[in-house]
N, C-alpha and C positions, 0 to 999 in steps of 0.2 A: 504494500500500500504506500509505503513509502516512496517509493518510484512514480508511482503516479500523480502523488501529490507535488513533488518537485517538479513534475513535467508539467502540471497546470501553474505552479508558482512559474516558470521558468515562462512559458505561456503568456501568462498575465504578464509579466515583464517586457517580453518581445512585445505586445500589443501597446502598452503603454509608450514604450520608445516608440513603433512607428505610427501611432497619434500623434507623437508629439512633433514629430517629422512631417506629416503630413499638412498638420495645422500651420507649422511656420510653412511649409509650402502653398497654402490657401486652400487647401483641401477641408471641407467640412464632417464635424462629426456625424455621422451616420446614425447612431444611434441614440433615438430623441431624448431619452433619458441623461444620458452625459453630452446630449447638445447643448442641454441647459446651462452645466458650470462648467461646457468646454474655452468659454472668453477667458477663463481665473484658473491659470495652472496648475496652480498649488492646489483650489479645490479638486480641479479634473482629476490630478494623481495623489489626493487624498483620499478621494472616492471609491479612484479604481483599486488603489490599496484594500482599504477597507474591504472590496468586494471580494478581493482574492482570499482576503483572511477568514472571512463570512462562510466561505465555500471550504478551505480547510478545515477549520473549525468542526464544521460539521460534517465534514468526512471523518474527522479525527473521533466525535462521539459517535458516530454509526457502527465504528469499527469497534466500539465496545461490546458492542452485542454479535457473542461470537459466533451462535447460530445463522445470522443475518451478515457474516463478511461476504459471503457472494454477492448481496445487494449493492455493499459499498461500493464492491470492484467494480461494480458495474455501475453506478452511478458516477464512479469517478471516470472511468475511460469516457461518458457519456459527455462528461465537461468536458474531459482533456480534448473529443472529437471537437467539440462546439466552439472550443478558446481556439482549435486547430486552423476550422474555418472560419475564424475572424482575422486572425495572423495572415489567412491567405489571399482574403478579401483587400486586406490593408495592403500587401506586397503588389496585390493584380493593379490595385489605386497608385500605389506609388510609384510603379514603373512606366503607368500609363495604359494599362491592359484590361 
């Protein structure tokens, strides 16, 4: 589980750099929720922090319940795919593609 969780932190990180790439290129946030405090940087990646810590967090108490770690793995690969294709959404936007 550990592995998984790193790769969604890792994830979150790569997402947050090329937002922030994209905005000094005039690229607009996509997603209306952090369109709102994408003008205020510090809030943008306080936010997105926040949101990566929200999703460990609670991968980390699922995994308590050790009848139910097949759910977690599976919930976590679930985000890992989801933060996968936002990462790739961001790369298709910033190359021009």
């Amino acid at each position: 589980m550990k592995y998984i969780a790193a790769t969604y932190a890792m994830l979150g990180l790569v997402d947050m750099i090329q937002t922030h790439i994209g905005l000094g290129r005039g690229h607009i946030e996509a997603n209306p929720i952090m369109a709102t405090v994408a003008s205020n940087l510090a809030i943008m990646w306080a936010v997105k922090i926040a949101g990566i810590c929200v999703v460990l967090f609670l991968m980390n108490r699922m995994w308590r319940y050790k009848d139910k770690r097949w759910f977690t793995v599976m919930v976590g690969v679930t985000v890992c795919v989801l933060q996968f294709a936002v990462v790739m959404s961001n790369y298709l936007v910033l190359i021009g593609g």
